[in-house]
MIVEXRO-389727 format. One record per residue (C-alpha): residue number from 1; chain; x, y, z. Coordinates in nm, 4 decimals. Example, Ala and Ser with C-alpha at 12.3 -4.5 7.8 and 13.67 -1.06 7.14 Angstrom:
+-----+-------+----------+----------+----------+
!  nr ! kette !        x !        y !        z !
+-----+-------+----------+----------+----------+
!   1 !     A !   1.2300 !  -0.4500 !   0.7800 !
!   2 !     A !   1.3670 !  -0.1060 !   0.7140 !
+-----+-------+----------+----------+----------+
//
This chain:
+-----+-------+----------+----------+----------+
!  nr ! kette !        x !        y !        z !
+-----+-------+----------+----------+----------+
!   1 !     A !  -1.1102 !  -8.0548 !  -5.6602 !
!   2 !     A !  -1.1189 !  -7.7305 !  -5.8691 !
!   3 !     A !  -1.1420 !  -7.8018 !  -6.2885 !
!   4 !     A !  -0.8556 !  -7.8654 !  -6.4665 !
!   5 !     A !  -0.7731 !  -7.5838 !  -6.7103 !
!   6 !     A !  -0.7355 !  -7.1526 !  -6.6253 !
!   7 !     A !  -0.9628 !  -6.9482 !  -6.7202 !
!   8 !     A !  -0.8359 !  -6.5957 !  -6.8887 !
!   9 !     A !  -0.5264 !  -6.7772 !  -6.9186 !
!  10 !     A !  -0.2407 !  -6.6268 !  -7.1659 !
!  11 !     A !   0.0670 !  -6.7804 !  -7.3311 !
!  12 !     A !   0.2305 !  -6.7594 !  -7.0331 !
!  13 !     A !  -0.0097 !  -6.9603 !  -6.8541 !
!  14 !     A !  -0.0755 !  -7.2082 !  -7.1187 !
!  15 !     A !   0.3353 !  -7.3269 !  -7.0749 !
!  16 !     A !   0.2307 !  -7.4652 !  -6.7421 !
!  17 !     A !   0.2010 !  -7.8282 !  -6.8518 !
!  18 !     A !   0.2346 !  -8.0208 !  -6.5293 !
!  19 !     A !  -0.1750 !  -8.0995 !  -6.4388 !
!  20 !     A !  -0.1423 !  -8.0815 !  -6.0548 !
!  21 !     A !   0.0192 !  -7.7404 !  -6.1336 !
!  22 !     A !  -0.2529 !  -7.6330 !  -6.3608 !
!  23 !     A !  -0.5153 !  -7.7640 !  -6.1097 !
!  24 !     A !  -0.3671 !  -7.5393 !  -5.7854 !
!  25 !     A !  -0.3624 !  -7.2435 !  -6.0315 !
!  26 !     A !  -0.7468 !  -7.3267 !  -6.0678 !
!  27 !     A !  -0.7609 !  -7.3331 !  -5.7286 !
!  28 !     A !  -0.6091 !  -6.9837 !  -5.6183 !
!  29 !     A !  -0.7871 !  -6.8257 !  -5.8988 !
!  30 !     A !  -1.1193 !  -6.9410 !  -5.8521 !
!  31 !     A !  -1.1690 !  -7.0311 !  -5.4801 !
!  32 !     A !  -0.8834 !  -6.8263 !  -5.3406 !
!  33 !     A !  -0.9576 !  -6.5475 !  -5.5397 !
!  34 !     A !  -0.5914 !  -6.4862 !  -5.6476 !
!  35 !     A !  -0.5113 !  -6.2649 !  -5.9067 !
!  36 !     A !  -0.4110 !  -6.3792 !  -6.2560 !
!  37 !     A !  -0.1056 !  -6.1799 !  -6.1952 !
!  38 !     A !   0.0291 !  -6.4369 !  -5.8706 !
!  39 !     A !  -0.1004 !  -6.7194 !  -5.9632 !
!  40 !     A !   0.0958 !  -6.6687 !  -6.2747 !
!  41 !     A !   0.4366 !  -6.6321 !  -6.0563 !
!  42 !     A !   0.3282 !  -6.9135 !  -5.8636 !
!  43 !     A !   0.3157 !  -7.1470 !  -6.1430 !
!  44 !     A !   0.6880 !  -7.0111 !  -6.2560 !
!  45 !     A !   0.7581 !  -7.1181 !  -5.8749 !
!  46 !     A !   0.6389 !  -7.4313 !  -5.9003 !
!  47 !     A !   0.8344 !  -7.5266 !  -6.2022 !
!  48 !     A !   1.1116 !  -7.4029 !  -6.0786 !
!  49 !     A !   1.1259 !  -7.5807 !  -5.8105 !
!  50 !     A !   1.0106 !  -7.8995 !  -6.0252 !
!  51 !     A !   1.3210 !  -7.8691 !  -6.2210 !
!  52 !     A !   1.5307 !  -7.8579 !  -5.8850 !
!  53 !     A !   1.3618 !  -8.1456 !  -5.7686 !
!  54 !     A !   1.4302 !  -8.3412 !  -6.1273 !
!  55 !     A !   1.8296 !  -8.2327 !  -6.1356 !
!  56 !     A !   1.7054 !  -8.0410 !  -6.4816 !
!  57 !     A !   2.0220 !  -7.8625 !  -6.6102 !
!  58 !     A !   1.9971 !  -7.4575 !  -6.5279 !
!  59 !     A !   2.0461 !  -7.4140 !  -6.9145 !
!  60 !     A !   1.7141 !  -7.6223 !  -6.9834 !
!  61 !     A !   1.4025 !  -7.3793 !  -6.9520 !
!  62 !     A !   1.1728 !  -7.5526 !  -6.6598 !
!  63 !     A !   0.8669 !  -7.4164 !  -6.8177 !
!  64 !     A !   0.5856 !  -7.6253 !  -6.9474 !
!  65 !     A !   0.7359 !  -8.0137 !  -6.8171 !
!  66 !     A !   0.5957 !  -8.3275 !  -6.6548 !
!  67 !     A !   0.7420 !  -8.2902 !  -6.2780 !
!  68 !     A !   0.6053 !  -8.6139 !  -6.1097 !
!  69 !     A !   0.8706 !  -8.5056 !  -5.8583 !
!  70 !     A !   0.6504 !  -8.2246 !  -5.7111 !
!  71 !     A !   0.3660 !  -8.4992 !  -5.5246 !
!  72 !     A !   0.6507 !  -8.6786 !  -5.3199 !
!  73 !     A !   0.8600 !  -8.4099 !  -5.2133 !
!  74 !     A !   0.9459 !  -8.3981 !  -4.8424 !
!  75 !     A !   1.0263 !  -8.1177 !  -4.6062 !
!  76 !     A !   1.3907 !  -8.1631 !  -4.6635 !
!  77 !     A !   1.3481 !  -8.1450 !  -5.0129 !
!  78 !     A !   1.2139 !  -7.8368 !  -4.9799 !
!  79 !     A !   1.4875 !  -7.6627 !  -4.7079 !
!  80 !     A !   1.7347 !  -7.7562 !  -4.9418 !
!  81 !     A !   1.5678 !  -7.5755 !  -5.1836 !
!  82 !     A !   1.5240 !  -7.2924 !  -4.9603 !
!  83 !     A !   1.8770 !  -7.3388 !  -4.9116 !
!  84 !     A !   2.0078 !  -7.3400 !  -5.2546 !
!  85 !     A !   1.8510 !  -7.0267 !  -5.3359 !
!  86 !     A !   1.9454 !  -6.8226 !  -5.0435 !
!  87 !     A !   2.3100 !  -6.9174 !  -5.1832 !
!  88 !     A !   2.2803 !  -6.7433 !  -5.4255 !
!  89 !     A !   2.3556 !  -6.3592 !  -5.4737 !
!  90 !     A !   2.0525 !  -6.3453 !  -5.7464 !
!  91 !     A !   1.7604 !  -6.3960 !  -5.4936 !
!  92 !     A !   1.6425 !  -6.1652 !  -5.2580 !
!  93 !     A !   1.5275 !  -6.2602 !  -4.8839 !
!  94 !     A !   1.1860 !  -6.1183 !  -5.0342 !
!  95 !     A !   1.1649 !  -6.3380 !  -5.3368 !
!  96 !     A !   1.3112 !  -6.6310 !  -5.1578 !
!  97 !     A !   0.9854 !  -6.5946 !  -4.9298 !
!  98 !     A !   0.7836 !  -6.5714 !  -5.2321 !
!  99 !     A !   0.8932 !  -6.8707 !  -5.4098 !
! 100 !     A !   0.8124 !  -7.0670 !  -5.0441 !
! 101 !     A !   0.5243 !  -6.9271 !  -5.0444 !
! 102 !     A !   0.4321 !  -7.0588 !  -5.3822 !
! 103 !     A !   0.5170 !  -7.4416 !  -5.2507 !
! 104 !     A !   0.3058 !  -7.4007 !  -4.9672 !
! 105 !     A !   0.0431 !  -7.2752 !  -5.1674 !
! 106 !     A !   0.0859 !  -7.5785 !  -5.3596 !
! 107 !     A !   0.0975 !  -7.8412 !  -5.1002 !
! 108 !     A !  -0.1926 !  -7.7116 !  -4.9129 !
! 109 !     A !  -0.4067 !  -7.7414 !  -5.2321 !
! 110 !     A !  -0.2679 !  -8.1067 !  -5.2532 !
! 111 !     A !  -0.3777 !  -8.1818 !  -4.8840 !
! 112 !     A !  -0.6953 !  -8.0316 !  -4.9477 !
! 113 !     A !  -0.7728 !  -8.2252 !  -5.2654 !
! 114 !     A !  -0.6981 !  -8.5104 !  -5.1008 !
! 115 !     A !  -0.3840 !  -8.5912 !  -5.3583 !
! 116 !     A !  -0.1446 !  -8.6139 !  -5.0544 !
! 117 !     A !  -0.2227 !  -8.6250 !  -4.6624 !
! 118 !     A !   0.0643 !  -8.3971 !  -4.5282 !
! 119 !     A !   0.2227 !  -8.0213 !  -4.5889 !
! 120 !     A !   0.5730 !  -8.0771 !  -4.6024 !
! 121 !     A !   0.6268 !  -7.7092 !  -4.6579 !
! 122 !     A !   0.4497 !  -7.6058 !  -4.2967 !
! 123 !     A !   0.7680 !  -7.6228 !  -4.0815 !
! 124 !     A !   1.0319 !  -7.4527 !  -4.3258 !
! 125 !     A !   1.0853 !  -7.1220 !  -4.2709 !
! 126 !     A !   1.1848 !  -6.8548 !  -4.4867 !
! 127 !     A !   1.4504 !  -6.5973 !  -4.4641 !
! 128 !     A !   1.4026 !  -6.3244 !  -4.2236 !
! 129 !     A !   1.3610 !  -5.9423 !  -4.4140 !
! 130 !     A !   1.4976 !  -5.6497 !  -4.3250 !
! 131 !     A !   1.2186 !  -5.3796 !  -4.2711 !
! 132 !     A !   1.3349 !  -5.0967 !  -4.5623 !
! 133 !     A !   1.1896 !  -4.8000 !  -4.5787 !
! 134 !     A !   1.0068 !  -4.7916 !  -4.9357 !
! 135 !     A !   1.1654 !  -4.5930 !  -5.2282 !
! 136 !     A !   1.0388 !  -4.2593 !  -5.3404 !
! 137 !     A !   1.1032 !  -3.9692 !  -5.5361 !
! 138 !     A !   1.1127 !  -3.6068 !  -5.4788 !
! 139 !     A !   0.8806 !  -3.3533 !  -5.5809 !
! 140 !     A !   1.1543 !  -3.2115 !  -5.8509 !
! 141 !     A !   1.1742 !  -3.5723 !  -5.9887 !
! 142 !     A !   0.8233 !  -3.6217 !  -6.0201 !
! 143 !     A !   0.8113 !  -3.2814 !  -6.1844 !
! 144 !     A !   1.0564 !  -3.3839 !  -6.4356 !
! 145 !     A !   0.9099 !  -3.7353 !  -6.5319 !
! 146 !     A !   0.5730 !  -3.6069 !  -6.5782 !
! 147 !     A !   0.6874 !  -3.3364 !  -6.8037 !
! 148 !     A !   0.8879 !  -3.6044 !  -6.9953 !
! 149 !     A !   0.7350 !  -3.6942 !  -7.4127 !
! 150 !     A !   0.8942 !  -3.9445 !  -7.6111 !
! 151 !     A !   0.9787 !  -3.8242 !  -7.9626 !
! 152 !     A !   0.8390 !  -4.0088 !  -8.2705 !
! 153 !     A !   0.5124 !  -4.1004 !  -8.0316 !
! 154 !     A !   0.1921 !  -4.0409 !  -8.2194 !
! 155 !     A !  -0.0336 !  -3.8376 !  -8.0344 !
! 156 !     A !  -0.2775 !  -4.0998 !  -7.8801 !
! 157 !     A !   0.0131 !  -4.2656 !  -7.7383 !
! 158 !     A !   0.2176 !  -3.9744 !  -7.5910 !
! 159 !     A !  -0.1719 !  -3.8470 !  -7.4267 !
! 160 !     A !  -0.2051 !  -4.2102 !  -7.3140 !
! 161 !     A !   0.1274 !  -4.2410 !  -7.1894 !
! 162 !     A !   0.0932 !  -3.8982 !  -7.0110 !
! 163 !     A !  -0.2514 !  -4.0135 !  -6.8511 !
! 164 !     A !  -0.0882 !  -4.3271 !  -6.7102 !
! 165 !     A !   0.2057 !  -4.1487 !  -6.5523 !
! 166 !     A !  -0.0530 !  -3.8686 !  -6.3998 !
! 167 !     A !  -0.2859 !  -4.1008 !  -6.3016 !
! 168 !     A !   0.0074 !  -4.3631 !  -6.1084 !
! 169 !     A !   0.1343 !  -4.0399 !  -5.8820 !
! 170 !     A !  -0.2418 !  -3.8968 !  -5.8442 !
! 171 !     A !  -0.3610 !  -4.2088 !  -5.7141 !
! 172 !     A !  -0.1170 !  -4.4214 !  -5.5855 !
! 173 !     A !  -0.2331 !  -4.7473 !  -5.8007 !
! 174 !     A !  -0.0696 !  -5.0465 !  -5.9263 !
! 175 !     A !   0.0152 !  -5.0910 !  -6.2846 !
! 176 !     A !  -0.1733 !  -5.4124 !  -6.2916 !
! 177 !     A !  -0.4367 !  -5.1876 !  -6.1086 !
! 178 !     A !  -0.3984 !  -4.9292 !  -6.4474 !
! 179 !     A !  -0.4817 !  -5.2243 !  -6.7150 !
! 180 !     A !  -0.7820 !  -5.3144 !  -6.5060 !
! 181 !     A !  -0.9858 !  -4.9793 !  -6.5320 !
! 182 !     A !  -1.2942 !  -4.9443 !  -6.7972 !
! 183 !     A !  -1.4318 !  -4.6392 !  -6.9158 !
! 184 !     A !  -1.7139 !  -4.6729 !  -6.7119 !
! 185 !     A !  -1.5276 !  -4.6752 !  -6.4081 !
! 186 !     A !  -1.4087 !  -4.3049 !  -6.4676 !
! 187 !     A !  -1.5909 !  -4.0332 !  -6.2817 !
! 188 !     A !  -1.4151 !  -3.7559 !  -6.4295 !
! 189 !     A !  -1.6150 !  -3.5241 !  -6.2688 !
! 190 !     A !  -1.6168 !  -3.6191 !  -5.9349 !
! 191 !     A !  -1.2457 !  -3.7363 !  -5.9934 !
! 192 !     A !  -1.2920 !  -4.0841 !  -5.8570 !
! 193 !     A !  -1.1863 !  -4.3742 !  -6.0653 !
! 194 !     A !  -1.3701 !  -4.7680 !  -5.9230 !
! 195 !     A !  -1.0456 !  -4.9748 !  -5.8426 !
! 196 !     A !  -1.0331 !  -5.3444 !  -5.9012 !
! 197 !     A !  -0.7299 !  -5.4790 !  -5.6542 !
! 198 !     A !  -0.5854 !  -5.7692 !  -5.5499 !
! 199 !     A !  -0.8036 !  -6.0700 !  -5.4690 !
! 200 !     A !  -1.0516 !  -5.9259 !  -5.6439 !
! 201 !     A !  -1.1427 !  -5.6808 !  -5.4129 !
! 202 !     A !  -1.2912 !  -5.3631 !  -5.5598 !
! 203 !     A !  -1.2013 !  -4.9788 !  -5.4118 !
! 204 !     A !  -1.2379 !  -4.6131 !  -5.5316 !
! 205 !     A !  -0.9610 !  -4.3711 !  -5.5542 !
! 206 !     A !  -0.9534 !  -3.9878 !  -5.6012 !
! 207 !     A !  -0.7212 !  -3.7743 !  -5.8422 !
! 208 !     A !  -0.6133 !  -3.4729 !  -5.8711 !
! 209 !     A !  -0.6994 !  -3.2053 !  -6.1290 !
! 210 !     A !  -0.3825 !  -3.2707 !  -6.3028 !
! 211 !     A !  -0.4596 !  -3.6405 !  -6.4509 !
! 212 !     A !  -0.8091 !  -3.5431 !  -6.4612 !
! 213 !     A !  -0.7080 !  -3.3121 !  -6.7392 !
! 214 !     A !  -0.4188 !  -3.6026 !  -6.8983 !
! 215 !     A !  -0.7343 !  -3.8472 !  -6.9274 !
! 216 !     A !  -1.0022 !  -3.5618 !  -7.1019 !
! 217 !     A !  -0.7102 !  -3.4988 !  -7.3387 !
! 218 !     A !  -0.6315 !  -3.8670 !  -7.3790 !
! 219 !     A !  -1.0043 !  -3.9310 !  -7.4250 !
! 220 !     A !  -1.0403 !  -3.7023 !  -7.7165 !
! 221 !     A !  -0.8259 !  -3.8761 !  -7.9542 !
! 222 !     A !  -0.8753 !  -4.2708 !  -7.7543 !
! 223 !     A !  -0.9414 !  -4.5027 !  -8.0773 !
! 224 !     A !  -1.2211 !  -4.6535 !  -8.1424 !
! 225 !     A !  -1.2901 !  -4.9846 !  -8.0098 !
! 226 !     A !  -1.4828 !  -5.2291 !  -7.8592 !
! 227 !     A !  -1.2610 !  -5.2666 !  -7.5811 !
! 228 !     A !  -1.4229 !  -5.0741 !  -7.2553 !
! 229 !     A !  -1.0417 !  -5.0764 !  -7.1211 !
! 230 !     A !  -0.9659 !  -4.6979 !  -7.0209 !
! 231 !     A !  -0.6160 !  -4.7165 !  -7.1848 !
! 232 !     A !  -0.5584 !  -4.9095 !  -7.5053 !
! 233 !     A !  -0.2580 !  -5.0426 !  -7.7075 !
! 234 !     A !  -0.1765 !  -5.1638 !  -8.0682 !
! 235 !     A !  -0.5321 !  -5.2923 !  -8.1648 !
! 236 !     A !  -0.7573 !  -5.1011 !  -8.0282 !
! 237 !     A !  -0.6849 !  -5.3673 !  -7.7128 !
! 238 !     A !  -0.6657 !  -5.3128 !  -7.3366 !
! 239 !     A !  -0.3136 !  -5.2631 !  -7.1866 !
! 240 !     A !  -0.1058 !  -5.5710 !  -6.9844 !
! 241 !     A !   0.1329 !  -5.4824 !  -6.6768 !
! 242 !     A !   0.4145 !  -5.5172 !  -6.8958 !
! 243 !     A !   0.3228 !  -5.3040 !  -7.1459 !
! 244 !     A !   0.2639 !  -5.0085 !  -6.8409 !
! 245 !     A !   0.6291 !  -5.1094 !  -6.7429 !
! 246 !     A !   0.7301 !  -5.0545 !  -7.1039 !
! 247 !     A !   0.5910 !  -4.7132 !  -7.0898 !
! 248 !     A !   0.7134 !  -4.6095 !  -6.7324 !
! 249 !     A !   1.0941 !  -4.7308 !  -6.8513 !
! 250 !     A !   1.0676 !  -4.5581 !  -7.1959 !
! 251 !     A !   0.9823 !  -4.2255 !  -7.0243 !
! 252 !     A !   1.2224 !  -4.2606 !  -6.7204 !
! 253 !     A !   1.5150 !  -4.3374 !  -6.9281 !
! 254 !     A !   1.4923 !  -4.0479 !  -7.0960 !
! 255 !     A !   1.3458 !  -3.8076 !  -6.8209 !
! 256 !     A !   1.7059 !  -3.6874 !  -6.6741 !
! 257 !     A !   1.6062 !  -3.8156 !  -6.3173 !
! 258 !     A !   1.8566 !  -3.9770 !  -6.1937 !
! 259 !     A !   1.7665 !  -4.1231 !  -5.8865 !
! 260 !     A !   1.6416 !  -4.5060 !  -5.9136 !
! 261 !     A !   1.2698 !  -4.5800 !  -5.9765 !
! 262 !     A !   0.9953 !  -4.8013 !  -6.1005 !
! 263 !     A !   0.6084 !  -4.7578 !  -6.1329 !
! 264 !     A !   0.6031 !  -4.8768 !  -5.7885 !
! 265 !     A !   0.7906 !  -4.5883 !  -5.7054 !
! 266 !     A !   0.5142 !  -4.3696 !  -5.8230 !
! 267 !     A !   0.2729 !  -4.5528 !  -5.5701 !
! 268 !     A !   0.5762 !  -4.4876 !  -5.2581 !
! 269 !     A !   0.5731 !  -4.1546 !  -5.3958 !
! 270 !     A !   0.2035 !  -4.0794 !  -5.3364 !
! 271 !     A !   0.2106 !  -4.2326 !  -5.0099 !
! 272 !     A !   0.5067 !  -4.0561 !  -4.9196 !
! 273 !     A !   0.4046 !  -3.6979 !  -5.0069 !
! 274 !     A !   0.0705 !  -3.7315 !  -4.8719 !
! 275 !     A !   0.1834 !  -3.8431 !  -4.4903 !
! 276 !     A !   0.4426 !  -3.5243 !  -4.5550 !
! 277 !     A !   0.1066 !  -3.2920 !  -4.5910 !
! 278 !     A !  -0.0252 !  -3.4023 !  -4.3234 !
! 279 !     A !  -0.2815 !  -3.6929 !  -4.4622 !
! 280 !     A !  -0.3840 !  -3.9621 !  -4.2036 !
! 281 !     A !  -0.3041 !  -4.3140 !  -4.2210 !
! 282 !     A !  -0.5995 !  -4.4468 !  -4.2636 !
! 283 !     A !  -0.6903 !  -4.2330 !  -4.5647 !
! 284 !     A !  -0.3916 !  -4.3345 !  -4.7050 !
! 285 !     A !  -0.4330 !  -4.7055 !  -4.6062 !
! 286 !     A !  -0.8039 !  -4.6855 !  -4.7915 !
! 287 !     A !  -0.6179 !  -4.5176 !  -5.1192 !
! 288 !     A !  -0.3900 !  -4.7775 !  -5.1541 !
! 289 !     A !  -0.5930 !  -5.0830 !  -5.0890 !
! 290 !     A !  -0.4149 !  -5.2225 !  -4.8094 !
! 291 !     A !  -0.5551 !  -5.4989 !  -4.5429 !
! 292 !     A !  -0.3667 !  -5.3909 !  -4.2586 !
! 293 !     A !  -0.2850 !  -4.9861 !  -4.1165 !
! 294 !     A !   0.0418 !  -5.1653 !  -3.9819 !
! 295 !     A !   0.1473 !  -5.2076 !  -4.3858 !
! 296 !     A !   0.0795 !  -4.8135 !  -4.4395 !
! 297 !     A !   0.3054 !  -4.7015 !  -4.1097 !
! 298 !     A !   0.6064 !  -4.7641 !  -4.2976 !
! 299 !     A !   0.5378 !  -4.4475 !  -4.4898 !
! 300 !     A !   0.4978 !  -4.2403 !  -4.1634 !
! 301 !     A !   0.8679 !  -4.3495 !  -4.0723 !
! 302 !     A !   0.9514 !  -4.1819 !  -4.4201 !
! 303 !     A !   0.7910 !  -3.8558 !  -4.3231 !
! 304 !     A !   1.0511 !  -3.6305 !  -4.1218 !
! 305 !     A !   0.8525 !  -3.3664 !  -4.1924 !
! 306 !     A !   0.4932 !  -3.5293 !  -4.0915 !
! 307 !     A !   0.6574 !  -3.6014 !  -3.7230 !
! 308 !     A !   0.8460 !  -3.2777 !  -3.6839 !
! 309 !     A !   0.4776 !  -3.1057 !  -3.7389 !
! 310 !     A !   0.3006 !  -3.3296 !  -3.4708 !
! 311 !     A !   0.5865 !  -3.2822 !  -3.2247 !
! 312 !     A !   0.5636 !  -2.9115 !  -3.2560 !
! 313 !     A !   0.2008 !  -2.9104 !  -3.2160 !
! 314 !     A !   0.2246 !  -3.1178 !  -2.9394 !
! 315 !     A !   0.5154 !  -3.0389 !  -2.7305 !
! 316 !     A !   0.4023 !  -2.7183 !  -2.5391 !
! 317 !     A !   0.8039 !  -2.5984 !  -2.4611 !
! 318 !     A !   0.7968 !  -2.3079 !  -2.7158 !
! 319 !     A !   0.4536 !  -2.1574 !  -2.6151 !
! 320 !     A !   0.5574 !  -2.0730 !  -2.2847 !
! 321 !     A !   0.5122 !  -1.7356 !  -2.1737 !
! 322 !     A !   0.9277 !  -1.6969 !  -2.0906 !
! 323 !     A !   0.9841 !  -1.8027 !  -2.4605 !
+-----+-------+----------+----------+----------+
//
C-alpha cells in the first residue's frame, strides 16, 4: 500500500482530507508516475463525487471532508453519477470522461491495496466524443500576440513574459511543461531546451531563433536566485501553470486578436503550421511528446494545404505531355 501523505504537495493538495483519497494520490504519483498536475484533478474528482455520494448540498465546498461513502459505492452509484453530470449543460463529454476516469483510478488502487475486492467502475462507460479538429491560430494572430507588452510591466517581467509566449509557439510545449524547465536545461546555442512531460517522461525540443533571442534578453536582467527554474515570479521563485495562464490571458486580452485561444492554442498552433510546411508526423509526434502517431494525425486533417501539396506531387494528371 503506497505511504500515506504527497510528496511536493501544495495547498491545494493538502485540502484533500479523506485518507483513502490521499493514499491513491500516493499511489499515481509515486508508482504510476502521474503528474502532480492530474493527480491533483483527480483528487477534486474524487471529492466530488464523495459529496454526490453523501447528498452534500452543491452550495457546501466538497473539498477537504471525511467521505466514508467512497469504499462502498457500487456500479450504479457510479452510472448515476455519470448520469447526473451528463445532465448537465456545464460538463463536457471530455470532462465527464475525465472525472470517470478519476473513479476508476480510484477503485483500482482500492482493489489493488486490498481495501475492497471488486471495480465497480469497470463496466460504466463514459460518454462518447466527438473527434474536433484542435483550435489554432493564424500566422497574423500569432504575429500580433507575440508583438503584444503589457504597460506598467517592469522589464524582467515583460522579457519573461515575452520568452514564455516565444518559447510556447517555437516549441509546441505545455505550460505545465514551461514551469518545469531549469537553467541548465537550456542549450541556447544549439537551441534545444531538455523537456520534462507527462509521467515523468523526459524529451528535447528545438526553437527557433526568435525565442532564442526572447530568453538571452530575458536572461540578462533574470533576478538573482537560488531557484534553477528558467522563468521566475514574485520571489525570485519558479513559475506554477496558473501563473503561465495568468500571463497568456493578460497578453491576449489586450493583443486585438480576436479569434478564441488559450496557451494550448499556442501548442495546436505549432503543430498546425508545421504539418502546413511540410513537417512529418513523426517529427511532430517526437516535438510534442505524444505516445501514439494516431494522436498527432489530427493535425494533418487541419492541413489543407499539407494534402493539396502531396496530391499534386503525386497525382501525375498535370505532367502529361498534352497538358
Amino acid at each position: 500500500m503506497a505511504a500515506r501523505g504527497v510528496p511536493g504537495k501544495n495547498k491545494e493538495t493538502k485540502k484533500a482530507a479523506d485518507p483513502l483519497v490521499l493514499d491513491t494520490m500516493s499511489y499515481l504519483l509515486l508508482e504510476r508516475n502521474r503528474s502532480l498536475l492530474t493527480v491533483e484533478a483527480y483528487a477534486r474528482d474524487l471529492q466530488e463525487f464523495g459529496a454526490y455520494l453523501a447528498g452534500l448540498p452543491k452550495s457546501e465546498s466538497p473539498i477537504g471532508r471525511l467521505y466514508p461513502q467512497l469504499r462502498t459505492a457500487s456500479t450504479s452509484d457510479i452510472r448515476r453519477y455519470i448520469t447526473q453530470l451528463a445532465s448537465r449543460r456545464d460538463y463536457s463529454p471530455v470532462s465527464i470522461r475525465r472525472k470517470l476516469s478519476s473513479v476508476k483510478a480510484f477503485y483500482k488502487y482500492l482493489v489493488y491495496a486490498a481495501i475492497r475486492p471488486d471495480n465497480p467502475a469497470t463496466a460504466v462507460p463514459g460518454p462518447s466524443i466527438e473527434s474536433k479538429i484542435p483550435h489554432h491560430l493564424d500566422t497574423t494572430d500569432i504575429g500580433k500576440l507575440l508583438r503584444t507588452t503589457i504597460a506598467g510591466r517592469s522589464e524582467p517581467q515583460r522579457l519573461r513574459d515575452l520568452a514564455i509566449m516565444e518559447l510556447l509557439y517555437a516549441s509546441g510545449i505545455r505550460r505545465a511543461e514551461v514551469t518545469t524547465i531549469n537553467m541548465s536545461d537550456v542549450d541556447l546555442r544549439n537551441r534545444v531546451i531538455l523537456i520534462h512531460g507527462k509521467g515523468k517522461k523526459q524529451r528535447k525540443v528545438l526553437f527557433n531563433e526568435a525565442a532564442a533571442a526572447a530568453i538571452e534578453s530575458y536572461l540578462r536582467v533574470r533576478p538573482r536566485s537560488a531557484d534553477d527554474a528558467l522563468f521566475l515570479g514574485r520571489g525570485g521563485k519558479r513559475l506554477t501553470p496558473k501563473h503561465v495562464w495568468r500571463i497568456f490571458r493578460d497578453l491576449y486580452n489586450v493583443s486585438n486578436v480576436e479569434d478564441r485561444a488559450t496557451p494550448h492554442t499556442l501548442r495546436h498552433s505549432f503543430a498546425t503550421h508545421l504539418a502546413e510546411n511540410g513537417v512529418d508526423l513523426e517529427t511532430i509526434r517526437e516535438l510534442l511528446g505524444h505516445a501514439s502517431l494516431a494522436t498527432t494525425g489530427v493535425y494533418l486533417q487541419m492541413s489543407m494545404a499539407h494534402k493539396r501539396r502531396a496530391y499534386d506531387e503525386a497525382h501525375p494528371r498535370d505532367r502529361m505531355k498534352d497538358r
